[in-house]
C-alpha positions as CSV (number, residue, x, y, z in Angstrom):
1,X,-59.8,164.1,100.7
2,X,-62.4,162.4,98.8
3,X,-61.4,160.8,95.4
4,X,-64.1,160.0,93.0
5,X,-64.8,157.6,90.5
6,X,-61.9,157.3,87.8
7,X,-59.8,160.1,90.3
8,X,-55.9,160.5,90.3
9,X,-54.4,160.5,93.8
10,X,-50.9,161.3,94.8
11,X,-49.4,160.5,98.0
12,X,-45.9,161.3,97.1
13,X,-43.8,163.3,94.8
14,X,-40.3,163.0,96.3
15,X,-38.1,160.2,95.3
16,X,-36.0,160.8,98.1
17,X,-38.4,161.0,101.1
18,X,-40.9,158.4,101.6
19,X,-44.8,159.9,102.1
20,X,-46.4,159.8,105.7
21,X,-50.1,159.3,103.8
22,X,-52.2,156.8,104.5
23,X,-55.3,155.8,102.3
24,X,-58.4,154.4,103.6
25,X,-60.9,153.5,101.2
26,X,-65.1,153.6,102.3
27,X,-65.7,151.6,99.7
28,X,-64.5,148.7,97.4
29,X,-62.2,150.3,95.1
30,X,-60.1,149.2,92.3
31,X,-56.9,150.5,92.3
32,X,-53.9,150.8,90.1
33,X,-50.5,152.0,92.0
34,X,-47.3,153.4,89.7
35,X,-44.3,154.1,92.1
36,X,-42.7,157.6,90.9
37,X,-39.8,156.2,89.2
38,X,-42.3,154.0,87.1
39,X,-43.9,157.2,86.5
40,X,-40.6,159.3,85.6
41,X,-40.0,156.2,83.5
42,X,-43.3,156.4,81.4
43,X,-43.0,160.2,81.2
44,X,-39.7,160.2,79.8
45,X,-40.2,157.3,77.1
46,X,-43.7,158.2,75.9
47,X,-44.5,162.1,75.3
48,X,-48.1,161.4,75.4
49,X,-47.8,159.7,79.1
50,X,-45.7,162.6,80.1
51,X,-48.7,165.3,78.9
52,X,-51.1,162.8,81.1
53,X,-49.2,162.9,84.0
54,X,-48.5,166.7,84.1
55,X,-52.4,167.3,83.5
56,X,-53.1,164.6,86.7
57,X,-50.8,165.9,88.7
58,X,-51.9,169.6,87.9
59,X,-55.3,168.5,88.3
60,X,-54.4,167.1,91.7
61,X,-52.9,170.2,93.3
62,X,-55.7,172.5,92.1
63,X,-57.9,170.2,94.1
64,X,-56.1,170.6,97.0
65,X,-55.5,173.9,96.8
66,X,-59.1,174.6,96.6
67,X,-59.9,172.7,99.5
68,X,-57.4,174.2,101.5
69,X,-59.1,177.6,100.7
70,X,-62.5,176.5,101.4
71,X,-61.2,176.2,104.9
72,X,-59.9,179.5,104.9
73,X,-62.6,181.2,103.5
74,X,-65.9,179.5,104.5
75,X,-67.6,178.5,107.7
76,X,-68.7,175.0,108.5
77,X,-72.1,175.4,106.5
78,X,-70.5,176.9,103.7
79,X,-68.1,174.0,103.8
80,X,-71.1,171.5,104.1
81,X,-72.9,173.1,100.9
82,X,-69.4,173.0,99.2
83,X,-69.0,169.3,99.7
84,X,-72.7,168.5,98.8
85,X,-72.5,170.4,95.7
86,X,-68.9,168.6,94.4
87,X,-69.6,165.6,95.7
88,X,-73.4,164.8,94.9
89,X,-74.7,161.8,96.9
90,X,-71.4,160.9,98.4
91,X,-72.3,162.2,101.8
92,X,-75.5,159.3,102.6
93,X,-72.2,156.8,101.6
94,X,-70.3,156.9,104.0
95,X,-69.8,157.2,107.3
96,X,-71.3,160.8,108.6
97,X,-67.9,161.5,110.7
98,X,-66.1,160.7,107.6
99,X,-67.7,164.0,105.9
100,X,-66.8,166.1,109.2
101,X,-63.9,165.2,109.5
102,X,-63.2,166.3,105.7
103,X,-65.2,169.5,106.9
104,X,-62.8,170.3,109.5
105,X,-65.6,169.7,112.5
106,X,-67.0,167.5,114.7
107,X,-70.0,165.5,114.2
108,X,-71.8,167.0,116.4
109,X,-71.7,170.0,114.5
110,X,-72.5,168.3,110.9
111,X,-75.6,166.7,112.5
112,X,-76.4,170.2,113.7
113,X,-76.0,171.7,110.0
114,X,-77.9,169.6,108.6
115,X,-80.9,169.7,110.3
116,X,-80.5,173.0,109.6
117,X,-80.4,172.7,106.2
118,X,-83.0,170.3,106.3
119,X,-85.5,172.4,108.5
120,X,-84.9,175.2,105.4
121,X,-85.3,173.2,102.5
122,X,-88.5,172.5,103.7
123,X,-89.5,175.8,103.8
């Protein structure tokens, strides 16, 4: 999932079961890691923290739960235009099997879209 400039990111939120994710960043990032005790720790001292946290972590899940709908309820090119539209330039960043593998299709398939899409904005 792509994570955007000043972005919150969650890989875990089980203190008892460690997190299969992996991150790979595309490009240099700066990054600043709280384990989720430090974070139960900040929340529970400092009331402001804690109303940062729950709006991240809300913020977070709505993202994802988006996304997974998108899969549901679009096809590939709706999917393409989705991601052009959120993520504005992002696409001619990185790597083109980056963005179909976040589409749920093969490259193949993205290169077809967009010439497509290409071949009608030039209409």
């Amino acid at each position: 999932m792509p994570v955007i400039k000043n972005d919150f990111f969650a890989s875990g939120t089980s203190p008892d079961k460690p997190t299969s994710t992996a991150i790979q960043t595309l490009m240099p990032v700066k990054l600043l890691s709280v384990s989720l005790d430090g974070f139960i720790a900040l929340s529970t001292d400092y009331k402001q923290i804690d109303v940062f946290i729950q709006k991240l972590l809300s913020s977070a899940f709505e993202r994802e739960k988006e996304k997974g709908m998108m899969h549901i309820s679009l096809e590939a090119p709706g999917r393409y235009e989705n991601f052009i539209s959120k993520f504005p330039g992002l696409e001619n960043r990185i790597q083109h099997y980056h963005t179909a593998s976040y589409l749920g299709i093969t490259p193949t398939q993205l290169s077809r879209i967009r010439k497509k899409d290409k071949t009608h904005q030039q209409m």
